[in-house]
mmCIF file of the N, C-alpha and C atoms, coordinates in Angstrom:
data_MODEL
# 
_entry.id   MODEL 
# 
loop_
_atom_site.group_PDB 
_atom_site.id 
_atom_site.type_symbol 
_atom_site.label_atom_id 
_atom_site.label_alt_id 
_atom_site.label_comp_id 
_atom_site.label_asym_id 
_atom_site.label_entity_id 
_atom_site.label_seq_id 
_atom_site.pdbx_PDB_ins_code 
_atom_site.Cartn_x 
_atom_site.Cartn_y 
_atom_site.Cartn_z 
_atom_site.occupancy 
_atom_site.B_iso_or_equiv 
_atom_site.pdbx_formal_charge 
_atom_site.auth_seq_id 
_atom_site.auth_comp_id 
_atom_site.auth_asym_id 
_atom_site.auth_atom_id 
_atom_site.pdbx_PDB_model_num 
ATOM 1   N N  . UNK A 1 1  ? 17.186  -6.257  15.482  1.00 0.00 ? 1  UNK A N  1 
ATOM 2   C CA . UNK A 1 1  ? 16.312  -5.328  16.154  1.00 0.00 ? 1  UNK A CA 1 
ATOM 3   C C  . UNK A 1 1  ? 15.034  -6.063  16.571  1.00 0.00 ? 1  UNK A C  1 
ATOM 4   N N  . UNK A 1 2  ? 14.338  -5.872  17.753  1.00 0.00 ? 2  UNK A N  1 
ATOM 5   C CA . UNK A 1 2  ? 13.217  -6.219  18.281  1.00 0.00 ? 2  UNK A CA 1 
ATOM 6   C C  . UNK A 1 2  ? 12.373  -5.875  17.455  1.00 0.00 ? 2  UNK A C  1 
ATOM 7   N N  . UNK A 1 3  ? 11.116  -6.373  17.379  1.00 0.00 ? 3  UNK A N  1 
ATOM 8   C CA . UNK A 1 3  ? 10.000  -6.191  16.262  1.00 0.00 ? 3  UNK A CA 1 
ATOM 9   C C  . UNK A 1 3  ? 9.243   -5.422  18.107  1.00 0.00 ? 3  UNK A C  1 
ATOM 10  N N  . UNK A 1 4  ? 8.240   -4.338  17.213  1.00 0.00 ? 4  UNK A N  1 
ATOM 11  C CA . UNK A 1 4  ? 7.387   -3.558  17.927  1.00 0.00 ? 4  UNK A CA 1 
ATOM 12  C C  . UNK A 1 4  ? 6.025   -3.380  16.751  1.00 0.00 ? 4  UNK A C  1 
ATOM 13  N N  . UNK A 1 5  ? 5.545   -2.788  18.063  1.00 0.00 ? 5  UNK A N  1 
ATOM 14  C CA . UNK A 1 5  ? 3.807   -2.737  17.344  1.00 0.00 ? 5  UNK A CA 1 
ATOM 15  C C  . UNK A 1 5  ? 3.705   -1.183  16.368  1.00 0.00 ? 5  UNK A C  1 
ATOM 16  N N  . UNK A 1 6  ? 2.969   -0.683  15.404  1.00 0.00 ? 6  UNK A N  1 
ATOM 17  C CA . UNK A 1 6  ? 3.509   0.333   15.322  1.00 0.00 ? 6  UNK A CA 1 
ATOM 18  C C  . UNK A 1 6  ? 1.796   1.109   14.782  1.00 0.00 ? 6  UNK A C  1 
ATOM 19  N N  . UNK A 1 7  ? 1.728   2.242   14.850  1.00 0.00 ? 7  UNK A N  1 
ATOM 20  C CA . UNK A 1 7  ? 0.051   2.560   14.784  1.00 0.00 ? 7  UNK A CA 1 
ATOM 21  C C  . UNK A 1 7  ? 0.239   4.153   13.919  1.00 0.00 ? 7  UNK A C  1 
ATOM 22  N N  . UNK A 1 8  ? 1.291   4.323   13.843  1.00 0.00 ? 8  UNK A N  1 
ATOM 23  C CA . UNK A 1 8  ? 1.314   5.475   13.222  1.00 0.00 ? 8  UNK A CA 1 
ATOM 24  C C  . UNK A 1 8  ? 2.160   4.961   11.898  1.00 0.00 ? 8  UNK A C  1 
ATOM 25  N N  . UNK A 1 9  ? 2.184   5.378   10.321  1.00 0.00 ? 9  UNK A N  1 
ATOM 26  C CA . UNK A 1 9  ? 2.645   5.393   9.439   1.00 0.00 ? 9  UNK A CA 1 
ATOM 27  C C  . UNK A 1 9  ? 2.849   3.919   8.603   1.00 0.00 ? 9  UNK A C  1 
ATOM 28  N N  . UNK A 1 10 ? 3.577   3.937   8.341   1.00 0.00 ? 10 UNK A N  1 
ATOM 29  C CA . UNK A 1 10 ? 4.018   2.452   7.049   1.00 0.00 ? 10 UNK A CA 1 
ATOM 30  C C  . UNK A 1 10 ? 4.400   1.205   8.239   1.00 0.00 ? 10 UNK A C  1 
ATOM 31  N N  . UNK A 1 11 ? 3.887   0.360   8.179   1.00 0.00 ? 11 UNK A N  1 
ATOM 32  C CA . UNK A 1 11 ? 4.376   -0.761  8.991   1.00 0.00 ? 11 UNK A CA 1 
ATOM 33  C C  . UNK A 1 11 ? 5.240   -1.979  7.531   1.00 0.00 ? 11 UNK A C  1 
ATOM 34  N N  . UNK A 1 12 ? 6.716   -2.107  8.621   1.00 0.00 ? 12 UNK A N  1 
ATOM 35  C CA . UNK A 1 12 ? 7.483   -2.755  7.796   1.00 0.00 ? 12 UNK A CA 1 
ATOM 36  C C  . UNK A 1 12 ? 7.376   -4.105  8.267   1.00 0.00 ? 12 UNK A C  1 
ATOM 37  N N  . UNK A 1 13 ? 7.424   -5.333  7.847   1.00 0.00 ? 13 UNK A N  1 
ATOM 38  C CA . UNK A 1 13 ? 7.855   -6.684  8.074   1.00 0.00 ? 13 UNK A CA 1 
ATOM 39  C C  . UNK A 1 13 ? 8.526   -6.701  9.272   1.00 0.00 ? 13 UNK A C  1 
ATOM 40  N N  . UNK A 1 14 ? 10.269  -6.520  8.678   1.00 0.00 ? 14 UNK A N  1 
ATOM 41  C CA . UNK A 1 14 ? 11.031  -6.770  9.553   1.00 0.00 ? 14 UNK A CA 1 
ATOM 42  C C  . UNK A 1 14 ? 11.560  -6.169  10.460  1.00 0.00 ? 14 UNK A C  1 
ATOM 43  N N  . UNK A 1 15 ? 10.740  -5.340  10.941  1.00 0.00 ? 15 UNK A N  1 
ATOM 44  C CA . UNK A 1 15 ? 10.595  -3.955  12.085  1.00 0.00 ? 15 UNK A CA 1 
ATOM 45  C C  . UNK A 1 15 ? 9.112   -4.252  13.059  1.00 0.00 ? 15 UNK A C  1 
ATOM 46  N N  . UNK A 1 16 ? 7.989   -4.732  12.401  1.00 0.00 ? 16 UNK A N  1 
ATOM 47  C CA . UNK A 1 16 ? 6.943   -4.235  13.387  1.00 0.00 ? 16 UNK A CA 1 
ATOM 48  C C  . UNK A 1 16 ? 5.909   -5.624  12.996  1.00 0.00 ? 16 UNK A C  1 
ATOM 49  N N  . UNK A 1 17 ? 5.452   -5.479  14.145  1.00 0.00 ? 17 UNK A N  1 
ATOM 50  C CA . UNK A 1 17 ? 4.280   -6.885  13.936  1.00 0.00 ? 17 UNK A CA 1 
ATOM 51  C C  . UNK A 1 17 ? 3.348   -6.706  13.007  1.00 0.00 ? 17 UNK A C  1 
ATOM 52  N N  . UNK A 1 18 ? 2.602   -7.662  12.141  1.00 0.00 ? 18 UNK A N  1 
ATOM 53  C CA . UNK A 1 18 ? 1.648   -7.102  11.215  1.00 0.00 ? 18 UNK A CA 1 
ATOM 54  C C  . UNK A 1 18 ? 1.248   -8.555  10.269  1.00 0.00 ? 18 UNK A C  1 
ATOM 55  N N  . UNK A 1 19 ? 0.010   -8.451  10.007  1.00 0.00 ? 19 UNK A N  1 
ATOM 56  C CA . UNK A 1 19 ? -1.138  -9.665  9.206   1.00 0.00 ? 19 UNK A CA 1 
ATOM 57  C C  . UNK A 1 19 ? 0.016   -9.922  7.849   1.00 0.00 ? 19 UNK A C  1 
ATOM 58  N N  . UNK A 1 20 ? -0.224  -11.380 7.540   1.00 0.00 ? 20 UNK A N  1 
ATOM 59  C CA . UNK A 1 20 ? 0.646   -11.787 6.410   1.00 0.00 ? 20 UNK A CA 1 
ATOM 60  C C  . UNK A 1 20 ? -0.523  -10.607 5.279   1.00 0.00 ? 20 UNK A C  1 
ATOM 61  N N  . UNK A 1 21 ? 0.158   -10.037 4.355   1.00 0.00 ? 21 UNK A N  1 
ATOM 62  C CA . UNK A 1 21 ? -0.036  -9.262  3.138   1.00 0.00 ? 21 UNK A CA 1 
ATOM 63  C C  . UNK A 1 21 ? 0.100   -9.924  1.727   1.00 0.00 ? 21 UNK A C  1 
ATOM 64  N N  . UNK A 1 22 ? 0.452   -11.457 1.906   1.00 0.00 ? 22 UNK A N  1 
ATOM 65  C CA . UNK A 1 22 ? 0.420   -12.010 0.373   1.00 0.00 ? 22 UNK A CA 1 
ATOM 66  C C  . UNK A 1 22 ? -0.716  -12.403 0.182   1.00 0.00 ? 22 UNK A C  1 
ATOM 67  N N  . UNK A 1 23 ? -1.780  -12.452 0.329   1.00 0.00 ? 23 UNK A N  1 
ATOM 68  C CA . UNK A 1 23 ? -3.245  -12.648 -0.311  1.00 0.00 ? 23 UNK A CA 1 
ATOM 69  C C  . UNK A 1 23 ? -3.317  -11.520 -0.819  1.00 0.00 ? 23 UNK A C  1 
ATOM 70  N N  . UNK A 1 24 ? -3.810  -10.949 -0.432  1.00 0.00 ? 24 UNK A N  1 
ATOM 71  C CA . UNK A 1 24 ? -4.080  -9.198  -0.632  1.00 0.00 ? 24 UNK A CA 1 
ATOM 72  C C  . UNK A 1 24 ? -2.918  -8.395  -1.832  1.00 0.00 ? 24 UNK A C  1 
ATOM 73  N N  . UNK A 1 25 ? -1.698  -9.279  -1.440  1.00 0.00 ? 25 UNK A N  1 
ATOM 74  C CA . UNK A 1 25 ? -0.936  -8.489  -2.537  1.00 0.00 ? 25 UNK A CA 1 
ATOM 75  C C  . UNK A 1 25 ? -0.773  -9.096  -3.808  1.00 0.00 ? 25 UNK A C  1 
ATOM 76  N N  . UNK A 1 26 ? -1.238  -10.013 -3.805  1.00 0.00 ? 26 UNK A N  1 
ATOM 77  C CA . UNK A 1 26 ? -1.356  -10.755 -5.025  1.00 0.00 ? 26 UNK A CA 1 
ATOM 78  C C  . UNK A 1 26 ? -2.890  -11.059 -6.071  1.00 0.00 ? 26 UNK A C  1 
ATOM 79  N N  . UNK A 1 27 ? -3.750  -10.858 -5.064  1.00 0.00 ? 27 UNK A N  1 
ATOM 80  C CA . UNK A 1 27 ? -4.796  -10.372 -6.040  1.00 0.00 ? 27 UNK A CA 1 
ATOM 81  C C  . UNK A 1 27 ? -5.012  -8.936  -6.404  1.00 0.00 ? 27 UNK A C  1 
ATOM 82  N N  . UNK A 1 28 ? -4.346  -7.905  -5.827  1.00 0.00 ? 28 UNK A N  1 
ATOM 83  C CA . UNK A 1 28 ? -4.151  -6.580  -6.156  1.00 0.00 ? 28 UNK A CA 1 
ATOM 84  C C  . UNK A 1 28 ? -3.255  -6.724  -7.428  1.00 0.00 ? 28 UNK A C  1 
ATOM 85  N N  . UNK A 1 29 ? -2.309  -7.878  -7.244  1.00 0.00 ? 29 UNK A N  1 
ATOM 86  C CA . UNK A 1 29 ? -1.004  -7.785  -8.478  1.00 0.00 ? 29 UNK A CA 1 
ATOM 87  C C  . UNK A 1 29 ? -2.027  -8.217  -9.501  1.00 0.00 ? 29 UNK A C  1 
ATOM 88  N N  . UNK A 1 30 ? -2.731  -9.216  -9.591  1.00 0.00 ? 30 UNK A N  1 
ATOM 89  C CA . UNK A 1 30 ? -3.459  -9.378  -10.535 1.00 0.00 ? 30 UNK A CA 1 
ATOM 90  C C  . UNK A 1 30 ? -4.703  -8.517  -11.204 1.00 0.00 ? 30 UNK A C  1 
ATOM 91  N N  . UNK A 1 31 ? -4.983  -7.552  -10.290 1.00 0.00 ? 31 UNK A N  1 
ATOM 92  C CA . UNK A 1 31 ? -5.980  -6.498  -11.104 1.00 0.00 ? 31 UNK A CA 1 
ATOM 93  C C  . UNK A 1 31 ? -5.172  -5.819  -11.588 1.00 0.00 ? 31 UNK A C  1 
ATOM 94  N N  . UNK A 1 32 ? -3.882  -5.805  -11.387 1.00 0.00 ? 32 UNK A N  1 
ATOM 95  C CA . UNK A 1 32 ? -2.891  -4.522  -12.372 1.00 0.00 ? 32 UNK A CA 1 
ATOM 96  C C  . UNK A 1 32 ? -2.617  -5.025  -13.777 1.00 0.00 ? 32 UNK A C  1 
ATOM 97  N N  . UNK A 1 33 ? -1.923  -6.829  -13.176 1.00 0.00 ? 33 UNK A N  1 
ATOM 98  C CA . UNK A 1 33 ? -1.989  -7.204  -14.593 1.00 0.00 ? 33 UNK A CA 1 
ATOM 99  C C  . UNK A 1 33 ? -2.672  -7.584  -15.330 1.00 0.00 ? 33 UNK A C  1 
ATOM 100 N N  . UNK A 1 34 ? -4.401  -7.581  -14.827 1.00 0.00 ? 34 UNK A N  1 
ATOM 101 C CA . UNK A 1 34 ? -5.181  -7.374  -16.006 1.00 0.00 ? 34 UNK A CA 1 
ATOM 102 C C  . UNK A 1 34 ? -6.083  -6.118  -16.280 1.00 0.00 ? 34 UNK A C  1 
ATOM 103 N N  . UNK A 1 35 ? -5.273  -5.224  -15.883 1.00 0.00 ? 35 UNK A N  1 
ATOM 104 C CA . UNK A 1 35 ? -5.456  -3.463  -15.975 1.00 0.00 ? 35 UNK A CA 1 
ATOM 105 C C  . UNK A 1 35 ? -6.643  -3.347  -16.159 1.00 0.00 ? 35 UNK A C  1 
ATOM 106 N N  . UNK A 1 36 ? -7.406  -4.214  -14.843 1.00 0.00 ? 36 UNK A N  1 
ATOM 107 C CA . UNK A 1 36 ? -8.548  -3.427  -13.802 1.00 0.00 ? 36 UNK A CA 1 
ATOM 108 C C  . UNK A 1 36 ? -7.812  -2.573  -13.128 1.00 0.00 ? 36 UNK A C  1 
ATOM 109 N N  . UNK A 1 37 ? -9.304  -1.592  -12.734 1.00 0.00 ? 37 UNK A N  1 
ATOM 110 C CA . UNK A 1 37 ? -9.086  -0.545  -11.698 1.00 0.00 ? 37 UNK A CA 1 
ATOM 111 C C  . UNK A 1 37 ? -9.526  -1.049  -10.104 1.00 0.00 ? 37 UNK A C  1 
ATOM 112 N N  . UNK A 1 38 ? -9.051  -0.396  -9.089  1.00 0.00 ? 38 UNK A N  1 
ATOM 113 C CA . UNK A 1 38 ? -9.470  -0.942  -8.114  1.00 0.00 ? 38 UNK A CA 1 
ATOM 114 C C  . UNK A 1 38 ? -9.433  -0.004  -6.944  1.00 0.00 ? 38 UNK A C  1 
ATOM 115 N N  . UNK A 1 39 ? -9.546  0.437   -5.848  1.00 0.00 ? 39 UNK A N  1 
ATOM 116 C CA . UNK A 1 39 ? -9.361  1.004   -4.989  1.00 0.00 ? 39 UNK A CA 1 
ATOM 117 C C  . UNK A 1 39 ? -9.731  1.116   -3.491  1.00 0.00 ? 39 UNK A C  1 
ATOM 118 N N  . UNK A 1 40 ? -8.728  1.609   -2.632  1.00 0.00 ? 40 UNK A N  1 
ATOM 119 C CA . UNK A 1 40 ? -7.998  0.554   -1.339  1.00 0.00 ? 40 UNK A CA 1 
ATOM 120 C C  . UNK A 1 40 ? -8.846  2.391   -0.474  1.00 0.00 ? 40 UNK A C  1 
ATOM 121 N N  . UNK A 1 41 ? -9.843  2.240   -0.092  1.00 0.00 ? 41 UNK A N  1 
ATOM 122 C CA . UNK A 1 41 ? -10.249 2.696   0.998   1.00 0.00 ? 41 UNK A CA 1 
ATOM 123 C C  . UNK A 1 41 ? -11.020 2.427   2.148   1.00 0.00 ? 41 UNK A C  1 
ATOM 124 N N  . UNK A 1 42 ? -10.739 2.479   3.498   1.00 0.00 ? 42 UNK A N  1 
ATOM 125 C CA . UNK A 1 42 ? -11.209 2.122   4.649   1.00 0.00 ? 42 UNK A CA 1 
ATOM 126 C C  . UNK A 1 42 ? -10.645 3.257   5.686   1.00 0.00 ? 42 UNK A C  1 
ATOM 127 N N  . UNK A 1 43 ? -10.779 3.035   7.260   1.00 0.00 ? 43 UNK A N  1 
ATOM 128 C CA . UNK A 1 43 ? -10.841 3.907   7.982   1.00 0.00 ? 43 UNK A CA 1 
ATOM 129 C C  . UNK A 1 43 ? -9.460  4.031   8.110   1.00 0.00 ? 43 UNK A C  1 
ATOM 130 N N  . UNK A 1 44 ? -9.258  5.467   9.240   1.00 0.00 ? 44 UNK A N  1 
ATOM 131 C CA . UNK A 1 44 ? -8.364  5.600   9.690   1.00 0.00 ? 44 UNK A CA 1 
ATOM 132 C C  . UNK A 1 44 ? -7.553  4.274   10.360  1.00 0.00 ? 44 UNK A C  1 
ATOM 133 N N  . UNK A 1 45 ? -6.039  4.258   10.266  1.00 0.00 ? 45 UNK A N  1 
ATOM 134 C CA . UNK A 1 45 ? -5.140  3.358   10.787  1.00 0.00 ? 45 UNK A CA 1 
ATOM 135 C C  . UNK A 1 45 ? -5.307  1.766   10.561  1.00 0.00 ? 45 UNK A C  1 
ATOM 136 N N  . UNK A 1 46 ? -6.110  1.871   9.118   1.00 0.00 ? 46 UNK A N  1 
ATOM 137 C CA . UNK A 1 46 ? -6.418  0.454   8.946   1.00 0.00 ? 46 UNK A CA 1 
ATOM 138 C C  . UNK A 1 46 ? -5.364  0.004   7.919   1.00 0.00 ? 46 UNK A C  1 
ATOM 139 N N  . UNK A 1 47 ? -4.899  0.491   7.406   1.00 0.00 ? 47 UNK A N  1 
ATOM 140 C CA . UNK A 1 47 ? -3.226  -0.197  6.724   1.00 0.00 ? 47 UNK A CA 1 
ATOM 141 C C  . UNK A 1 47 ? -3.205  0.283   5.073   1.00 0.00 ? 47 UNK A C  1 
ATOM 142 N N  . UNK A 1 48 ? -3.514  0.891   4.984   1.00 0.00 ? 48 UNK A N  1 
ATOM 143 C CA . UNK A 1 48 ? -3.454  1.577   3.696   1.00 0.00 ? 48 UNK A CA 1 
ATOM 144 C C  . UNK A 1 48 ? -2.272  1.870   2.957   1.00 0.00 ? 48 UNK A C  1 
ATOM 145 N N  . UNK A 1 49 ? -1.809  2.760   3.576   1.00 0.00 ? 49 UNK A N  1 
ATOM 146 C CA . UNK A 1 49 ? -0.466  3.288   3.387   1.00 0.00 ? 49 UNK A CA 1 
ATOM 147 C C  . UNK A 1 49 ? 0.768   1.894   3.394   1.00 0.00 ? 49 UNK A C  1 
ATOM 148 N N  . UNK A 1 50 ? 0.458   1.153   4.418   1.00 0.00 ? 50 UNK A N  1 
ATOM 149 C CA . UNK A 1 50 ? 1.270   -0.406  4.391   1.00 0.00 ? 50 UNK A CA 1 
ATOM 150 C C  . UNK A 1 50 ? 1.097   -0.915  3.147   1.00 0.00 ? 50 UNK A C  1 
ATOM 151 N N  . UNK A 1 51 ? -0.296  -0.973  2.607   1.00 0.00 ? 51 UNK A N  1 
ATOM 152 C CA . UNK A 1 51 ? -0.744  -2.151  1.584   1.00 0.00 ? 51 UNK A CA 1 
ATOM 153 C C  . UNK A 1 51 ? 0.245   -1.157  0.449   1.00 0.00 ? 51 UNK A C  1 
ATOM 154 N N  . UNK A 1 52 ? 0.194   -0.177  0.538   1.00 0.00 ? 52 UNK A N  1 
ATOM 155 C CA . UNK A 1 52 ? -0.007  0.881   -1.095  1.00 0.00 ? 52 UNK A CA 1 
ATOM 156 C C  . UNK A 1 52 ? 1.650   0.267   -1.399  1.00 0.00 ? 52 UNK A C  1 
ATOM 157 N N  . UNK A 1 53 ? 2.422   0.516   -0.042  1.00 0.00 ? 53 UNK A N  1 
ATOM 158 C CA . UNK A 1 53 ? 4.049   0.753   -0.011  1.00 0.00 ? 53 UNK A CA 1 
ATOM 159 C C  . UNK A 1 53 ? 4.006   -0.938  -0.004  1.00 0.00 ? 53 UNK A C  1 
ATOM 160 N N  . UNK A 1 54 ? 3.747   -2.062  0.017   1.00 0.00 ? 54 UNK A N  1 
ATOM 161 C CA . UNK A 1 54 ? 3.712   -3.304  0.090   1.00 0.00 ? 54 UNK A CA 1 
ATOM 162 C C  . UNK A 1 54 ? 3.723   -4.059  -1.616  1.00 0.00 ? 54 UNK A C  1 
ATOM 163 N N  . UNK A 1 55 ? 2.774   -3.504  -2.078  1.00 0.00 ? 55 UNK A N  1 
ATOM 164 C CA . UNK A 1 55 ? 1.724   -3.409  -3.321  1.00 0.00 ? 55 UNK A CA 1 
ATOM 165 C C  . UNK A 1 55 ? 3.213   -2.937  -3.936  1.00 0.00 ? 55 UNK A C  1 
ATOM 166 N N  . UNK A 1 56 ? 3.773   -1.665  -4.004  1.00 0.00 ? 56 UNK A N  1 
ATOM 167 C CA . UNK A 1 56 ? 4.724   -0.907  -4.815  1.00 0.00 ? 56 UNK A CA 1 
ATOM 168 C C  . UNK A 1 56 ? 6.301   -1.547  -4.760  1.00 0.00 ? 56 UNK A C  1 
ATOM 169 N N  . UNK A 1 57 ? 6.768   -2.396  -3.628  1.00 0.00 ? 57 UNK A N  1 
ATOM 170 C CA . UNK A 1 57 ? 7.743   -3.431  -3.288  1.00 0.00 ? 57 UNK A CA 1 
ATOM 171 C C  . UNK A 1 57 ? 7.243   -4.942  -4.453  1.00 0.00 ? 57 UNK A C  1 
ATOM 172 N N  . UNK A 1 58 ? 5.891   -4.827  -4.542  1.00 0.00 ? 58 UNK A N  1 
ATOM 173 C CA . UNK A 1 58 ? 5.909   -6.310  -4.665  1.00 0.00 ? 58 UNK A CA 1 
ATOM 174 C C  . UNK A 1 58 ? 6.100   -6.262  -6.400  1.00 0.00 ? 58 UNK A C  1 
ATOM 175 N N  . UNK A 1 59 ? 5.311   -5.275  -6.867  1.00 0.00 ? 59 UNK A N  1 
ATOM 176 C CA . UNK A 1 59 ? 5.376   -4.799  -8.691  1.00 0.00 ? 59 UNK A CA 1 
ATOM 177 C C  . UNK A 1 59 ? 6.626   -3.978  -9.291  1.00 0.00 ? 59 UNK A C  1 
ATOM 178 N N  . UNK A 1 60 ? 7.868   -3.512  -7.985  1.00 0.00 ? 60 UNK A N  1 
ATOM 179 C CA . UNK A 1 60 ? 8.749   -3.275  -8.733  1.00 0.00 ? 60 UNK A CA 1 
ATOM 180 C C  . UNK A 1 60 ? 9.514   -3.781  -9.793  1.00 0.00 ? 60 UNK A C  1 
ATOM 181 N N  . UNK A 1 61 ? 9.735   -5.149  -9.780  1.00 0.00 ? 61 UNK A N  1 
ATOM 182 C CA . UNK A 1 61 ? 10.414  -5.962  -10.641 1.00 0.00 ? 61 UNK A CA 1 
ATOM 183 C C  . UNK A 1 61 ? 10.040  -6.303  -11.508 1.00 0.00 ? 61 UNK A C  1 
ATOM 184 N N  . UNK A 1 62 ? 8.611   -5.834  -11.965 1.00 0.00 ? 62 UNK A N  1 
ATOM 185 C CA . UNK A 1 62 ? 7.743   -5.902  -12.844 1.00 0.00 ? 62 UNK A CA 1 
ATOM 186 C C  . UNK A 1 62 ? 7.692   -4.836  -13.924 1.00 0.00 ? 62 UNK A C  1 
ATOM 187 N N  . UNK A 1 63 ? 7.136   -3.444  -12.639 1.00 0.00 ? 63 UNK A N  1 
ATOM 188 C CA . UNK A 1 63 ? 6.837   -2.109  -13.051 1.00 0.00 ? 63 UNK A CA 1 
ATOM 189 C C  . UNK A 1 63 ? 7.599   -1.326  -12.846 1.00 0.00 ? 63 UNK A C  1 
ATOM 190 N N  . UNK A 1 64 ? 7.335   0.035   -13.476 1.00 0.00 ? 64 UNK A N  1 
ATOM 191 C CA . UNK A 1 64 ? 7.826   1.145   -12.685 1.00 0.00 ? 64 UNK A CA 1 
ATOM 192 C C  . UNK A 1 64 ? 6.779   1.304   -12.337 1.00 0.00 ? 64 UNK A C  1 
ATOM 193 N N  . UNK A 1 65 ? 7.228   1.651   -11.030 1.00 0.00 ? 65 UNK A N  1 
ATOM 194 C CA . UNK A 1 65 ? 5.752   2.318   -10.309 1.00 0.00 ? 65 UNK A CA 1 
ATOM 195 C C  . UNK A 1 65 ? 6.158   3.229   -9.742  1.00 0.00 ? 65 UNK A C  1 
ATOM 196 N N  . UNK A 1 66 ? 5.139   4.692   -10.115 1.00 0.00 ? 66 UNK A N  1 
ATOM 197 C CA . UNK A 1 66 ? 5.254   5.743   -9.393  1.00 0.00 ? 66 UNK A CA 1 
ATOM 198 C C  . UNK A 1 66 ? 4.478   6.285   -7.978  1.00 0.00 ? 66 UNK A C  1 
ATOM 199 N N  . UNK A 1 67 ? 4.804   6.743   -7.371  1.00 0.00 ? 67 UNK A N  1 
ATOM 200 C CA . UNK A 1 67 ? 3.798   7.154   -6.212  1.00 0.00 ? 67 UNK A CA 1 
ATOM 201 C C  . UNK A 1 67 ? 3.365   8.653   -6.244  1.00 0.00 ? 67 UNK A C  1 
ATOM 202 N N  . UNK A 1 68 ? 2.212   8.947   -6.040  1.00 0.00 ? 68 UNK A N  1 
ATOM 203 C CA . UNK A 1 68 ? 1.870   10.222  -6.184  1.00 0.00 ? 68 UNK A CA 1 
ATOM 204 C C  . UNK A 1 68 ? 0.818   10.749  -5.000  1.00 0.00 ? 68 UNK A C  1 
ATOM 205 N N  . UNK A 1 69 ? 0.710   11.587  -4.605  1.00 0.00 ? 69 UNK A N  1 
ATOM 206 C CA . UNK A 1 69 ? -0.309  11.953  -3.592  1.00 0.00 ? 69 UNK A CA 1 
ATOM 207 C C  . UNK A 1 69 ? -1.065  13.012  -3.921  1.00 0.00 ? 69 UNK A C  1 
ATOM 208 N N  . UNK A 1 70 ? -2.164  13.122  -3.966  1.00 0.00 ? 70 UNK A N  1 
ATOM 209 C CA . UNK A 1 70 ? -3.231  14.221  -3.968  1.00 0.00 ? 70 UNK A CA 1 
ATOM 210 C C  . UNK A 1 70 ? -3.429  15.134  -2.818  1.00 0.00 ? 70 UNK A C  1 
ATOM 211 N N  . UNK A 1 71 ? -2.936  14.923  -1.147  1.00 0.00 ? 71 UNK A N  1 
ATOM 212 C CA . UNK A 1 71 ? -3.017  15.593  -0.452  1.00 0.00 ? 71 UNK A CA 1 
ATOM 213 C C  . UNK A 1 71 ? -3.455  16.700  0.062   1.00 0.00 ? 71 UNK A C  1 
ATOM 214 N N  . UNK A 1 72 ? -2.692  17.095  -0.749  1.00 0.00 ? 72 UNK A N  1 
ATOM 215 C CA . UNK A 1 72 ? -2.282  18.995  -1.066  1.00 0.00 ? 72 UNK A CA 1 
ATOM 216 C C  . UNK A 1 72 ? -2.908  19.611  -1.538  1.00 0.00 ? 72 UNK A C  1 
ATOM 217 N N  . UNK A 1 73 ? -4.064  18.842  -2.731  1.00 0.00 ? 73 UNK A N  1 
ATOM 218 C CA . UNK A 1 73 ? -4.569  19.566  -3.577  1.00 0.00 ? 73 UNK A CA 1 
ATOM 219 C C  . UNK A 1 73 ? -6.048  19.794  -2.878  1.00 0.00 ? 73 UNK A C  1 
ATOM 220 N N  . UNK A 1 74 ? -6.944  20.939  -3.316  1.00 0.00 ? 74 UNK A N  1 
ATOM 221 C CA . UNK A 1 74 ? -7.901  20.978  -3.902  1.00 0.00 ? 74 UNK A CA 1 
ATOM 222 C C  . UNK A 1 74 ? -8.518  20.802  -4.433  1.00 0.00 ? 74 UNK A C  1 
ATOM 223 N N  . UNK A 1 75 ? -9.771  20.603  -4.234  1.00 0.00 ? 75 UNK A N  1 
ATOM 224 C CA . UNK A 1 75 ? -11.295 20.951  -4.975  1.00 0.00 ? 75 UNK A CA 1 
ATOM 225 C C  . UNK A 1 75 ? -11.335 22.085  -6.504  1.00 0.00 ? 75 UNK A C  1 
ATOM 226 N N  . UNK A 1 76 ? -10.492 22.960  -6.297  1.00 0.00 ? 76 UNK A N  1 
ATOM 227 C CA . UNK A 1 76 ? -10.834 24.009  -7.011  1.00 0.00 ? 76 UNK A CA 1 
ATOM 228 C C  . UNK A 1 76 ? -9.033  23.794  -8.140  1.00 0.00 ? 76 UNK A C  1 
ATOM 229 N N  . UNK A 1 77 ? -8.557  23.192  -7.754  1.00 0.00 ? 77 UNK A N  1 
ATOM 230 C CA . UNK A 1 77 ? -7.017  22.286  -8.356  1.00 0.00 ? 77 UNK A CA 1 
ATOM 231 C C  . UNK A 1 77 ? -7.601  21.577  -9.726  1.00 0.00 ? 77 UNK A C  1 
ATOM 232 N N  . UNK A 1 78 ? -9.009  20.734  -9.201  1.00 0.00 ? 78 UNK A N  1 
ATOM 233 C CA . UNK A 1 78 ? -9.554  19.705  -10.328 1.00 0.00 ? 78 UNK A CA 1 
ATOM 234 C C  . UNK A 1 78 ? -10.259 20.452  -11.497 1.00 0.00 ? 78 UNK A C  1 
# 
């Protein structure tokens, strides 16, 4: 399959163009395994959702890792 650009949702490797992610995913791997906290916010369409689903590929073989979303919830939830 042709690689394309992609601006909406999870950008995959071997589907869509996109910045090498092993720096980034490997000092993220290392605040897990030394269970710092850390957290991945910036603007809209800046790769978040890539890094999170990148991040969760790279610690499977490690971890279980669960994914969870707050979305849905409320203010008045907490």
């Amino acid at each position: 399959m042709k690689k394309r650009f992609n601006v909406t949702g999870i950008c995959y490797p071997e589907d869509n163009y996109m910045v090498d992610l092993s720096g980034r995913l490997q000092q993220t791997a290392d605040y897990v395994d030394e269970g710092k906290y850390f957290v991945i916010n910036r603007a809209r369409q800046y790769g978040k959702s890539t890094i999170l689903w990148a991040l969760k590929e790279y610690l499977k073989e490690k971890y279980i890792v669960i994914s969870m979303s707050f979305q849905e919830m409320s203010y008045a939830d907490f």
